[in-house]
N, C-alpha and C positions, 0 to 999 in steps of 0.2 A: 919135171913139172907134174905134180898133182892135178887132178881132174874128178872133179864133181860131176852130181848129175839136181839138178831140179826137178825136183817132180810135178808131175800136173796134177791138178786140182778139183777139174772135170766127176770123180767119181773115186770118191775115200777110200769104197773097198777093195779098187785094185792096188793102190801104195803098198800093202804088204809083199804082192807080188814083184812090184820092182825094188823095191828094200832089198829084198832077200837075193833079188837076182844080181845088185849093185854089189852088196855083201860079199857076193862069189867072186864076183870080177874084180878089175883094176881100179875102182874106184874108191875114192877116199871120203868123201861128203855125199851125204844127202840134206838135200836143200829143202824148203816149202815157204813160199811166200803168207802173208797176211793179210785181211782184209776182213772187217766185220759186217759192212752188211751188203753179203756179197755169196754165193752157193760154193763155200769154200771150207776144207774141216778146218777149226781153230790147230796154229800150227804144235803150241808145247802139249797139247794134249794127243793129235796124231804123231807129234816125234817121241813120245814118250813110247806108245804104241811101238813103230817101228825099231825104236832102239831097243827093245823089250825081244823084237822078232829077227836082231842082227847080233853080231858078236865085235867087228873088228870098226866098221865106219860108223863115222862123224856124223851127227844130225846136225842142222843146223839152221834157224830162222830165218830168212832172207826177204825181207827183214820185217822183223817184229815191231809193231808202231804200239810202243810202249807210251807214247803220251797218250792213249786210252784207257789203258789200266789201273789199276791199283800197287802201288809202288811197293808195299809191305807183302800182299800177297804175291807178285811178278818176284819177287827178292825169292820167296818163299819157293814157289814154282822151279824158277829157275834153280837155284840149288837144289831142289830135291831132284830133280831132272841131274845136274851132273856131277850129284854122288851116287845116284843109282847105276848110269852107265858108265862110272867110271875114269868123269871125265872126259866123254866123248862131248857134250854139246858145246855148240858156238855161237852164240846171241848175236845175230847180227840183228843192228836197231836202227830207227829211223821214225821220223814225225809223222807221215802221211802226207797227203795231200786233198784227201776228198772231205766235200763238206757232209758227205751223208753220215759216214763210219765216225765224225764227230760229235754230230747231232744224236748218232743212236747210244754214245757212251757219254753224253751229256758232258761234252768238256769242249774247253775255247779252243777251235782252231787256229785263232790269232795268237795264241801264247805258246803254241806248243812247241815251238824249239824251245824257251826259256824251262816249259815244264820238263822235258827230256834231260836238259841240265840240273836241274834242282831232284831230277830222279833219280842222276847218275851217283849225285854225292851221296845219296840214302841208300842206293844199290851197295855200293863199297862200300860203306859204314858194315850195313846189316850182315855181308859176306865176307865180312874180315872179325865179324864175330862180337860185334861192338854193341849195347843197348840201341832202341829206336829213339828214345830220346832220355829227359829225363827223369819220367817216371815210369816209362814202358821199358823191358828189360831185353834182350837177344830174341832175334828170330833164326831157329834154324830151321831146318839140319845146316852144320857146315858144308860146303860144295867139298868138291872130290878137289881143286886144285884152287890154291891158295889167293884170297881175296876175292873169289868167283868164278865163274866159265869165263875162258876168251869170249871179250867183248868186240865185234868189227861192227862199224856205222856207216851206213849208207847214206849217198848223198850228191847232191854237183856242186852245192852254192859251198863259198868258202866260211861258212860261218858253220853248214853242217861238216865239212870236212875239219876243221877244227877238232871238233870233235874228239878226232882219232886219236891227238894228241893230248889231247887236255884229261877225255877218260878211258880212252878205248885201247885194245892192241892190234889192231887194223882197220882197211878201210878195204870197203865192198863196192864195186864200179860195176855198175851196169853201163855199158858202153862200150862201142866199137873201139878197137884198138888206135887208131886216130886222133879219137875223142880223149879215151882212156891217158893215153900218156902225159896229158896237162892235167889232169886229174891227181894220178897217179906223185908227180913232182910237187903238185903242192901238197898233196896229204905227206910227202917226206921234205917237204919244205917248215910245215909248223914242226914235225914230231925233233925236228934238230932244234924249233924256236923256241919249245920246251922242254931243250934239253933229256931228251930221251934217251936211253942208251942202245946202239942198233939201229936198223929201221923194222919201219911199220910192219906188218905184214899184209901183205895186198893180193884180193882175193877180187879175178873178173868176173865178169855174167858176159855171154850170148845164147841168145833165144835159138833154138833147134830142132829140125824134126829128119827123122831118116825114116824112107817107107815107101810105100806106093804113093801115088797119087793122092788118094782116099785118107792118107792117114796125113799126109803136109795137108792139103786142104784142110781138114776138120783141125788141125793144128792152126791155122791162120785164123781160122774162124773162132776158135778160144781164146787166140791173143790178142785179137781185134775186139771183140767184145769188152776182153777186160779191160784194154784200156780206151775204149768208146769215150772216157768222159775227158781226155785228154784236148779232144781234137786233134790229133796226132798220130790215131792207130792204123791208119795205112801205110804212114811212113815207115814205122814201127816193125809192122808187120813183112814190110820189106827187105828188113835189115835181115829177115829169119834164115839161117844158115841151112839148104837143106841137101850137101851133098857133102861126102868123105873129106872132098879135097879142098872144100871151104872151112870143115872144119878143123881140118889139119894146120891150114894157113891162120885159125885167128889162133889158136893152141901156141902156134909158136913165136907169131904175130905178138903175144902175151908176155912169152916166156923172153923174147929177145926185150921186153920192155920193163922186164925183172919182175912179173908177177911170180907168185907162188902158187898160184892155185886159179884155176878154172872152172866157175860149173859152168856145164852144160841144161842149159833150162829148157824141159820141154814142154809142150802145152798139148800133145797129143797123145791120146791115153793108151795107144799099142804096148804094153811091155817088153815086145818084141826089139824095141828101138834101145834098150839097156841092150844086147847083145849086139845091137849092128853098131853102135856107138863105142863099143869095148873093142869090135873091131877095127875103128877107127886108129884107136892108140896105138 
């Protein structure tokens, strides 16, 4: 089982610190969530950063709410990101859900899964080397691996897990193992209705902190916060995994459910917890 780590978000300049420590150890992904009007570094610009300060692991968006952006320059971005490193990134994408981060990038909420799909086809056009249309010509650089970075989409509703099949090559579950596994069966229920070859690759999330007292608390109090607008963040906040042997049990919890891959999402800014977490494995 692969095992990521999520970084927290709380304060940009320490991310170099746990990059480099993740780099060392057993880990295979670094994560960063998204969110624009929010005290968070934008994520392809701080991953570029870290990928810049690592050698062997994965960056990765978790997830990128590409219905804000600009679809020519995100094409642009994201390839130059995974011909530089090599093909380490992994675009994980997603709509959003808050009405603020839409209002500040001036685009419809209400459309925004549709505009995710109408970005997907322009993504693969432009990464497979194609003109943008027909009088605008190729946008490169070409990415490191053919057609684009691994693409995974996050999501619950089955119209986002679609998705996985229709553009993506995995699917991103934020959720309890529990949950996870009806999730999981239908993102490999479309990817065989479209005839894919294989399955998806499926990639978990749980929320995590290892440390003293001091360092879970001010961890609860960052995850609570972000997702204040939910209505929901003490539920949330409870689901927070903060001992060895829970997170041993969702790890395997995972892996007996055929995921591939695990991060580990923290919300507190110890870097300390990248070594108690490697101990963990």
């Amino acid at each position: 089982m692969n095992v990521g780590i999520g970084l927290p978000i709380g304060d940009p300049a320490t991310l170099l610190t746990w990059a480099r420590r993740a780099d060392a150890g057993p880990f295979t992904t670094l994560g960063l969530l998204d969110r624009l009007v929010y005290d968070n570094p934008e994520p392809l610009v701080a991953l570029a950063v870290l990928a810049g300060a690592t050698s062997r692991i994965r960056v990765q968006t978790e997830v990128l709410l590409a219905p804000l952006r600009d679809t020519a320059l995100l094409a642009k971005q994201a390839a130059t990101l995974d011909r530089m490193t090599g093909g380490r990134l992994t675009l994980g994408l997603g709509v959003g859900g808050r009405d603020d981060d839409h209002r500040a990038a001036g685009v419809d909420k209400r459309t925004r899964g549709r505009r995710l799909d109408e970005q997907m086809a322009v993504l693969r056009r432009l990464w497979s080397g194609e003109p943008y249309g027909d009088d605008v010509g190729p946008i490169g650089p070409a990415p490191a691996r053919p057609g684009g970075p691994e693409v995974l989409f996050g999501g619950f509703k089955p119209a986002a897990i679609e998705r996985v099949a229709r553009w993506g090559d995995g699917f991103l579950a934020a959720a309890q193992p529990s949950f996870a596994d009806g999730l999981f069966e239908t993102a490999r229920g479309f990817w065989k209705e479209y005839g894919r070859d294989g399955e998806p690759r499926i990639v978990a999330q749980v929320n995590v902190a290892l440390g003293t007292d001091d360092v879970i608390h001010k961890a609860r109090t960052a995850m609570h916060a972000y997702y204040a607008f939910t209505g929901m963040a003490a539920r949330m906040v409870a689901g927070m995994l903060t001992t060895p042997a829970e997170i041993r049990d969702a790890i395997t919890a995972f892996a007996d459910l055929g995921a591939d891959e695990v991060m580990l999402y923290c919300y507190g800014l110890d870097p300390d917890q990248v070594d108690r977490l490697a101990d963990v494995l």
